[in-house]
C-alpha positions as CSV (number, residue, x, y, z in Angstrom):
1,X,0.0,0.0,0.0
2,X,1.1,3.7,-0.9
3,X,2.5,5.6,3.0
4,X,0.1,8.6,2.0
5,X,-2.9,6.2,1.5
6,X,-2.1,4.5,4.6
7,X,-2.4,7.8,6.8
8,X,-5.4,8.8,5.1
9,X,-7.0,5.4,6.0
10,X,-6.1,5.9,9.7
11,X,-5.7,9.5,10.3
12,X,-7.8,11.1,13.4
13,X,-8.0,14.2,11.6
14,X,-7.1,16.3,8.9
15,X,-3.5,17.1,10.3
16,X,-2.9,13.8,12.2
17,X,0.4,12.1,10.4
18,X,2.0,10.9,13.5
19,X,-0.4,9.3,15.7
20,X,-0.3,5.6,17.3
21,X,-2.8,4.3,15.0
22,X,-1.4,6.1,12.0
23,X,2.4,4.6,13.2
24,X,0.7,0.9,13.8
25,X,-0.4,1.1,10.2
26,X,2.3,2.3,8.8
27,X,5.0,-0.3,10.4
28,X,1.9,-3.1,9.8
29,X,2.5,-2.2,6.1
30,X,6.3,-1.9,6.5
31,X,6.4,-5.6,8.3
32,X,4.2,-6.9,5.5
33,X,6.7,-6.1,3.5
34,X,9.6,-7.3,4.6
35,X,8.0,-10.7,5.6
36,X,7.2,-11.1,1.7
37,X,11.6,-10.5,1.2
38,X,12.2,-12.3,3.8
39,X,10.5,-15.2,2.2
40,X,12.8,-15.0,-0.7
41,X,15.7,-14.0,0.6
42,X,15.4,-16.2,3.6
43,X,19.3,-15.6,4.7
44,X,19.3,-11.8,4.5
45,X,19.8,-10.8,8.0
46,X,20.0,-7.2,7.6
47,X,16.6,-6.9,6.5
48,X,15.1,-10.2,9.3
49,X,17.0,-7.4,11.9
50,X,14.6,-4.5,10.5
51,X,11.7,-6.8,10.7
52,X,12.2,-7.5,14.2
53,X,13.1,-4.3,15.5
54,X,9.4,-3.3,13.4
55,X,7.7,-5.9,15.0
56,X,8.8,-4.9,18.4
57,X,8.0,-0.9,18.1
58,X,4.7,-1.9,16.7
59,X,3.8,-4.2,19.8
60,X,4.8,-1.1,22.2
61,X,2.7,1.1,20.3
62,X,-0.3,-1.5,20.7
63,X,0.5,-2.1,23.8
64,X,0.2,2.3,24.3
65,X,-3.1,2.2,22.0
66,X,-4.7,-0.7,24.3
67,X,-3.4,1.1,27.2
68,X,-4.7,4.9,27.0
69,X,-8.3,3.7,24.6
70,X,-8.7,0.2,24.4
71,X,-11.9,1.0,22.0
72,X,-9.9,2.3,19.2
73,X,-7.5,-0.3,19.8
74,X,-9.7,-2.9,19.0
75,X,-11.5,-1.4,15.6
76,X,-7.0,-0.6,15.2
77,X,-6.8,-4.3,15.4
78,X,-9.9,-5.0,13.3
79,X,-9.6,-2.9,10.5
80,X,-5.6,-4.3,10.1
81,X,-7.0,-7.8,10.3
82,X,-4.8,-8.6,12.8
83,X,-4.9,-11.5,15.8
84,X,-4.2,-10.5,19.2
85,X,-2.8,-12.6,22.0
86,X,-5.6,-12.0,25.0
């Protein structure tokens, strides 16, 4: 998906580039990315090391999200189509 389509999708308002649902979506998109590389380029470690730093700054900001509204944190976790461990 295109970065500007992205914050458009999950924006709060007009303005809003930088909030924790727009940065969820964005490193959701980012970490779909590199899981499709990493599927061909299985031994590129570089890239499984930006994958994993992603995945982790994407669970703190869920874990902020869930913390401070946990009603947008669940139509966050909807509309990504995402599972979450309860």
């Amino acid at each position: 998906m295109d970065k500007q389509q992205v914050i458009k999708d999950f924006q709060i308002s007009k303005q809003d580039t930088g909030s924790a649902q727009v940065q969820v979506a964005l490193l959701s998109d980012k970490i779909k990315e590199l899981t499709q590389h990493m599927l061909v380029h299985p031994k590129d470690l570089a890239s499984r090391r930006g994958l994993l730093l992603a995945l982790s700054q994407r669970k703190k900001l869920l874990k902020y999200v869930a913390r401070t509204s946990p009603e947008k944190n669940e139509e966050l976790v909807k509309k990504l189509g995402m599972r979450v461990k309860k």
